[in-house]
N, C-alpha and C positions, 0 to 999 in steps of 0.2 A: 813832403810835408803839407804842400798847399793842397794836393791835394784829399789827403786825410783830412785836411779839416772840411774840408767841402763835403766831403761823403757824411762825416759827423754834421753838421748843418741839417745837411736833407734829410737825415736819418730821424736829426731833434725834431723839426719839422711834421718829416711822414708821423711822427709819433705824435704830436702833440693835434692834427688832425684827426687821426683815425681812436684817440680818446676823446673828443671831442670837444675839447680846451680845459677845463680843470675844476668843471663843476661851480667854484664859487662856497663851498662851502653848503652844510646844514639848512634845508628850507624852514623848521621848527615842527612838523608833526604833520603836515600834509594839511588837508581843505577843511575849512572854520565851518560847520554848520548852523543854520537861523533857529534857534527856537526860541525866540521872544517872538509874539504877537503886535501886531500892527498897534498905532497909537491913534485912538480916534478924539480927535479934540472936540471943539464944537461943532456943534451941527442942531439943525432944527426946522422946521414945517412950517411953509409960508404959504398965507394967513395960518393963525391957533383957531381959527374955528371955521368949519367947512358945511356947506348945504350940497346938497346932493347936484351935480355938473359943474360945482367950483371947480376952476385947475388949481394947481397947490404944485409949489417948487421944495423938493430937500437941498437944502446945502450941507455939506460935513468939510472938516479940515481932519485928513485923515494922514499919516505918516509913517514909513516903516525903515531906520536906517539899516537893519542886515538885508536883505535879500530884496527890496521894494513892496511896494504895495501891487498885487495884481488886479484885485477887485476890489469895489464898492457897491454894497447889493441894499437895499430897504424892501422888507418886506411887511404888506398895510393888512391888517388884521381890523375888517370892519364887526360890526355887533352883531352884525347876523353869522360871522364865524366863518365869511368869506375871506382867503387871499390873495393878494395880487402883489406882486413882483415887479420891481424900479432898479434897474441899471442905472448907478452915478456914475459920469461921466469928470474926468478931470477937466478943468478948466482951466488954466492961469496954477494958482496954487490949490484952488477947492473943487471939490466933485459935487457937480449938481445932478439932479434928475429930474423931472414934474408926471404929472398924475391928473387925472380928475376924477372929484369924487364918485363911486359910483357903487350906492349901496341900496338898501330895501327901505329907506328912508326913515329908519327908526332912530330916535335921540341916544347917545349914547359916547364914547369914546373910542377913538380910532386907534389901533397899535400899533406904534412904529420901532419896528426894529432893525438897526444899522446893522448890517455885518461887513465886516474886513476881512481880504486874506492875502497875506504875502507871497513872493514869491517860494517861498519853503511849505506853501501852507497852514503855516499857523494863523489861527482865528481870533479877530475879537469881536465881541457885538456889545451895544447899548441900544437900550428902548426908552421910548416917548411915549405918550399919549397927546392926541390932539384931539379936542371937543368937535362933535359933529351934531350941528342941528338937525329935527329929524323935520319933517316936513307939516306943515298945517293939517289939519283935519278936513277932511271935504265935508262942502257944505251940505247939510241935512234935507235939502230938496233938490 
């Protein structure tokens, strides 16, 4: 008898191994995918008015609870209809970047637009404008 129970033992054992415990139950539908879009709070362009070799800082407070935030991109749309491209970097809780001005010196307004992207990929962007002095007139002699 004793040992029948011992063979039953090992046997509940070898079985309860080679199923590999008992599951636990239902996980609910398998892996949750991100399709909301990052959330960009504030953000803005230090100084609001630029001469041509200013440096200028962006800050943004940008956030994404599914999947993370992967980037913070600004990209400067000057008045001659040039672009240039600002990698924000995280800081603390805020992504900064800096710049300096660097255009054909004409008056006009500078475009700045934030984009986000999460780790899923999904996008969001907002645009600015920040005023750009264009340069003096050279003198007539």
């Amino acid at each position: 008898m004793r040992t029948l129970v011992i063979v039953l033992g090992l046997i509940a054992v070898l079985f309860t191994l080679a199923c590999g415990g008992g599951g636990g139950g239902g996980g609910g539908g398998g892996t949750q995918t991100d399709s909301t879009p990052p959330t960009i709070g504030s953000w803005g362009v230090s100084p609001s008015l630029l001469t041509v070799g200013d440096s200028a800082q962006i800050s943004a407070t940008v956030s994404d609870a599914g999947s993370g935030v992967q980037s913070v991109l600004a990209v400067l749309t000057y008045p001659d209809n040039r672009q240039v491209s600002v990698v924000l970097t995280l800081s603390g809780t805020t992504y900064q970047g800096s710049f300096t001005a660097n255009w054909s010196g004409i008056s006009g307004d500078l475009r700045v637009e934030l984009r986000a992207v999460d780790g899923a990929g999904n996008r969001a962007s907002d645009t600015k404008t920040v005023r750009l002095a264009g340069n003096p007139p050279s003198p007539p002699f």
